[in-house]
C-alpha positions as a printed NumPy array, in Angstrom:
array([[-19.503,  23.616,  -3.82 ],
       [-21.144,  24.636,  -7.288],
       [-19.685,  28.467,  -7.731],
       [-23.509,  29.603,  -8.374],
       [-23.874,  28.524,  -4.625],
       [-21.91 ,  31.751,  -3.211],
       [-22.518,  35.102,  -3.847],
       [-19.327,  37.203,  -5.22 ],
       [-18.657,  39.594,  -2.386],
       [-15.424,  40.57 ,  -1.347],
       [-16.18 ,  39.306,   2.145],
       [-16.97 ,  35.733,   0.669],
       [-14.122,  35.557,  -1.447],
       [-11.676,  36.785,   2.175],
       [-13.76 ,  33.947,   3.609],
       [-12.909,  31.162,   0.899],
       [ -9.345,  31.773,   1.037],
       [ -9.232,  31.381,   4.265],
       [-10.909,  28.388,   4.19 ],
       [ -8.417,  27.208,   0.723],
       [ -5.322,  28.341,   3.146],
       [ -7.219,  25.416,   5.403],
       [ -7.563,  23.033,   3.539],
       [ -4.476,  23.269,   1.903],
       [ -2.703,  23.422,   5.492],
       [ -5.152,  20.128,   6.71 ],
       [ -3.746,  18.193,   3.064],
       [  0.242,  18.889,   3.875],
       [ -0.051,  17.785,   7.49 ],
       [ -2.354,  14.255,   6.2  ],
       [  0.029,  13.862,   3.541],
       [  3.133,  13.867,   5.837],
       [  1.159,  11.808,   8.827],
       [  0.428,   9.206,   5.752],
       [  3.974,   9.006,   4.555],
       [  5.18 ,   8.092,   8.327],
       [  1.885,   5.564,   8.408],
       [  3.775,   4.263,   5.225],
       [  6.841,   4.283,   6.58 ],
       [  5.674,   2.467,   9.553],
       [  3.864,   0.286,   8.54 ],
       [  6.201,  -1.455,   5.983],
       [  8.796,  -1.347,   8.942],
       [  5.881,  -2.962,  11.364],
       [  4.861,  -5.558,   8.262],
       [  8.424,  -6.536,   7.464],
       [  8.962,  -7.835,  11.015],
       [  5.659,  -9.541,  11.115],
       [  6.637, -11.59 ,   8.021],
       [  9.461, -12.958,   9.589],
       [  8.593, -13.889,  13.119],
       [  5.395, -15.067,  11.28 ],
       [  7.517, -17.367,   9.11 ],
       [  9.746, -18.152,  12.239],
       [  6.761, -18.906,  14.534],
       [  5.349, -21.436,  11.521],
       [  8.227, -22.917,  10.587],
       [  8.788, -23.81 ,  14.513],
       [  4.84 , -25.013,  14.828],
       [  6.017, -27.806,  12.062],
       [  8.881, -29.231,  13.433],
       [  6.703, -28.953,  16.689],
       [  3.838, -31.362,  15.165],
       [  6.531, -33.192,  12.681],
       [  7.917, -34.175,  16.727],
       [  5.263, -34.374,  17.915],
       [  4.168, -36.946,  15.466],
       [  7.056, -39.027,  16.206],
       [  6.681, -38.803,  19.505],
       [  2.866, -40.596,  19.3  ],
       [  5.032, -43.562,  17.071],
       [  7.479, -44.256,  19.574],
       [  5.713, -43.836,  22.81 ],
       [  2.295, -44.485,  22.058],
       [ -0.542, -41.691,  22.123],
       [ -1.763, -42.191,  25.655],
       [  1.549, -41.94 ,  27.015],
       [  2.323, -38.552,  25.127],
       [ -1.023, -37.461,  26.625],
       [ -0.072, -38.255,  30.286],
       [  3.301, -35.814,  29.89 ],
       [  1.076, -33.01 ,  28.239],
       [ -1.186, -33.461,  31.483],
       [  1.807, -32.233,  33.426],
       [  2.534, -29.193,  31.903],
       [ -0.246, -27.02 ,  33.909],
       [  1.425, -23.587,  33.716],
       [  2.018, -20.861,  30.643],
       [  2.419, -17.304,  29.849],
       [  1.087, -14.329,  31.717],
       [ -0.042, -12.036,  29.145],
       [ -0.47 ,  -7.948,  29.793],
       [ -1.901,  -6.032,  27.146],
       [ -2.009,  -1.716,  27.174],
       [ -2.43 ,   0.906,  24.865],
       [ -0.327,   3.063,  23.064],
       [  0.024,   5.612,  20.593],
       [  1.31 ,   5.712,  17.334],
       [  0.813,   8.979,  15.59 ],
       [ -2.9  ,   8.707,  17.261],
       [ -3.224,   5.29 ,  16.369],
       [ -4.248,   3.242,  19.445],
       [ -1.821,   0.371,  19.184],
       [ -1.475,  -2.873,  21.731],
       [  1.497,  -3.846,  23.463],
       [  1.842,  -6.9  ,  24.945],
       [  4.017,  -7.865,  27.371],
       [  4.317, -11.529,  28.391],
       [  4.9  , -12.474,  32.05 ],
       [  6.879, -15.758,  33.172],
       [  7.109, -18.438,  31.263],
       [  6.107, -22.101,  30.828],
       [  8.52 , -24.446,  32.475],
       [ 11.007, -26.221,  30.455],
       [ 10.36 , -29.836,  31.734],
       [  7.59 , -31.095,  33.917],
       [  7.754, -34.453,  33.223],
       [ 10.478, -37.2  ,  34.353],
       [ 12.78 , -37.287,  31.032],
       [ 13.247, -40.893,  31.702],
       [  9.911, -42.639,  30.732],
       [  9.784, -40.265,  27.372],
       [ 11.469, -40.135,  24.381],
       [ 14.027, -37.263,  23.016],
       [ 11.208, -36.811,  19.973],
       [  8.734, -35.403,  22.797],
       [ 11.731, -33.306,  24.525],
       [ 11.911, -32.032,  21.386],
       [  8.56 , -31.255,  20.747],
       [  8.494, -29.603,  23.959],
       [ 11.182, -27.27 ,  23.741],
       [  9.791, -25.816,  19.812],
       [  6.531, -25.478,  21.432],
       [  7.379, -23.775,  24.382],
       [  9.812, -21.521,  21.784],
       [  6.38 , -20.749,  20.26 ],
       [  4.31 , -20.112,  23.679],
       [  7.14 , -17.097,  23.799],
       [  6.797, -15.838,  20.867],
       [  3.123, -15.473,  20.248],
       [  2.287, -12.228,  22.383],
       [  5.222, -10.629,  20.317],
       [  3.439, -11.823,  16.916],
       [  0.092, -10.92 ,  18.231],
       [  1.011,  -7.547,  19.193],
       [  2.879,  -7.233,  15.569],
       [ -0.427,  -8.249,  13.571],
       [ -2.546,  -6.49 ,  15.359],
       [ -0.201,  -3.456,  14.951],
       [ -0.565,  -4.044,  11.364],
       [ -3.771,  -3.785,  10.846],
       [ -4.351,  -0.922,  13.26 ],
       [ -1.993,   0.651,  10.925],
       [ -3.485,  -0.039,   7.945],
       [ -6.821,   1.134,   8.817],
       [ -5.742,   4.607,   9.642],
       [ -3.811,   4.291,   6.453],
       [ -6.637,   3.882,   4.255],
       [ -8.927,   6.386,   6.37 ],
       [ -5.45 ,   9.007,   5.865],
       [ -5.474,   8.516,   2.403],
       [ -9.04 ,   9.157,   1.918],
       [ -9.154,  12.423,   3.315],
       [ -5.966,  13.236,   1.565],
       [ -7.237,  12.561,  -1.863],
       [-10.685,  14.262,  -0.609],
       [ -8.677,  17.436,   0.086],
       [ -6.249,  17.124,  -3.027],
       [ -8.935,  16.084,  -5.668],
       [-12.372,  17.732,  -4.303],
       [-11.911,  20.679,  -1.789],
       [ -9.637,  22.282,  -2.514],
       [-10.493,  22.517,  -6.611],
       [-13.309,  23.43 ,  -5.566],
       [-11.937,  26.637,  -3.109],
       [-10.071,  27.687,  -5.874],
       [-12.593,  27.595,  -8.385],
       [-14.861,  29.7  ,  -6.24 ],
       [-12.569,  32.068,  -5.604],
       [-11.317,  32.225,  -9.365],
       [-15.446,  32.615,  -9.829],
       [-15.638,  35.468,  -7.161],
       [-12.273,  37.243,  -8.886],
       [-13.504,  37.071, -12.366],
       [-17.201,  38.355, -11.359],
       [-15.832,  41.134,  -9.018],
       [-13.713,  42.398, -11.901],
       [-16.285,  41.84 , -14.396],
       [-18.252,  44.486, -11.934],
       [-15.441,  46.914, -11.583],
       [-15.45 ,  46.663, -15.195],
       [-19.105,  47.955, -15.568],
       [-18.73 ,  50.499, -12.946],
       [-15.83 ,  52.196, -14.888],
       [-17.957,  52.418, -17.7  ],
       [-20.901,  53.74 , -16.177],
       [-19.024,  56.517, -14.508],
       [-17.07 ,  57.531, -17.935],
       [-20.666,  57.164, -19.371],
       [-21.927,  59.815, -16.544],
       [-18.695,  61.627, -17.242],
       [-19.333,  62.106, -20.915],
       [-23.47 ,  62.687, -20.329],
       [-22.948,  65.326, -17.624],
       [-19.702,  66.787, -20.076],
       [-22.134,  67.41 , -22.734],
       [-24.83 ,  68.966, -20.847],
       [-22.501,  71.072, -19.347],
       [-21.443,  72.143, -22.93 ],
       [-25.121,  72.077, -24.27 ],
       [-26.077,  74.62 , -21.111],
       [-23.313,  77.102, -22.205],
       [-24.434,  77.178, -25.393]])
């Protein structure tokens, strides 16, 4: 706020360090709520990354199986074992808060079953395959519920910092210019009062002296 906008009264100047003790109250309580977003969310990130890398590093020797599989069996027989597998993972999803960051967790129900189909017209490539992707089926709602914490976290992260540097870099400069404004122009006027009564003092002093005489 440009300092010509308020008018240098004591009752503006109580009323703009209130407002300073605000904002500078609002900036330590953002600062420490972004330092545990921080905190967080590197914590949150970290163990993305890895079941990330776990979950993709299954999904290829999944396919690389998989792929073998189709060689020695044929693709239309690989197909009629996939047909069997009819069941999967019952997934519950519910909100909850992170330092008022609405955050998912999921919680999987049940699981897929480990072998549908007769073991003895398949190969051990496709028990294979079907083991790392059922490993993966369990681990997905976990990495879902990771990501998507992630970003949640991020967002209020960025919107955090945003009003932090708003407070640190614009407001409250601004407060304490006004009030520096108001402080320098109310004792620039107590300045030219005190002068103007020693000027009465001296005028009325002399007439006095001038009416004796």
């Amino acid at each position: 706020m440009p300092q010509t906008s308020i008018a240098p009264t004591r009752t503006n100047l109580i009323r703009q360090k209130k407002d300073l003790r605000f904002a500078q109250e609002g900036y330590e309580i953002l600062n420490r709520k972004r330092e545990a977003l921080i905190n967080e969310l590197v914590s949150v990130a970290k163990e993305a990354d890895a079941l990330q890398k776990e979950v993709w590093a299954l999904l290829g020797t999944g396919y690389g199986a998989m792929e073998k599989a189709r060689l020695v069996m044929g693709s239309d027989h690989v197909e009629w074992a996939a047909l069997a597998v009819n069941k999967t993972v019952d997934v519950h999803i519910q909100l909850r808060g992170i330092m008022g960051v609405p955050i998912p967790s999921i919680e999987a129900r049940g699981e897929p079953p480990k072998l549908l189909y007769s073991p003895g017209d398949t190969a051990a490539v496709l028990d294979e395959a079907t083991a790392t992707f059922r490993e993966v089926l369990l681990k997905v709602p976990q990495l879902a519920m990771l990501t998507a914490t992630v970003w949640r976290l991020a967002n209020e992260l960025r919107k955090t910092m945003r009003r932090v540097n708003a407070l640190q870099h614009i407001f409250i400069p601004q407060y304490e210019e006004t009030i520096a404004f108001i402080i320098s122009s109310l004792e620039e006027r107590e300045r030219e009062e005190t002068f103007r009564l020693k000027l009465l003092k001296t005028r009325m002093a002399k007439s006095a002296e001038a009416s004796v005489s």
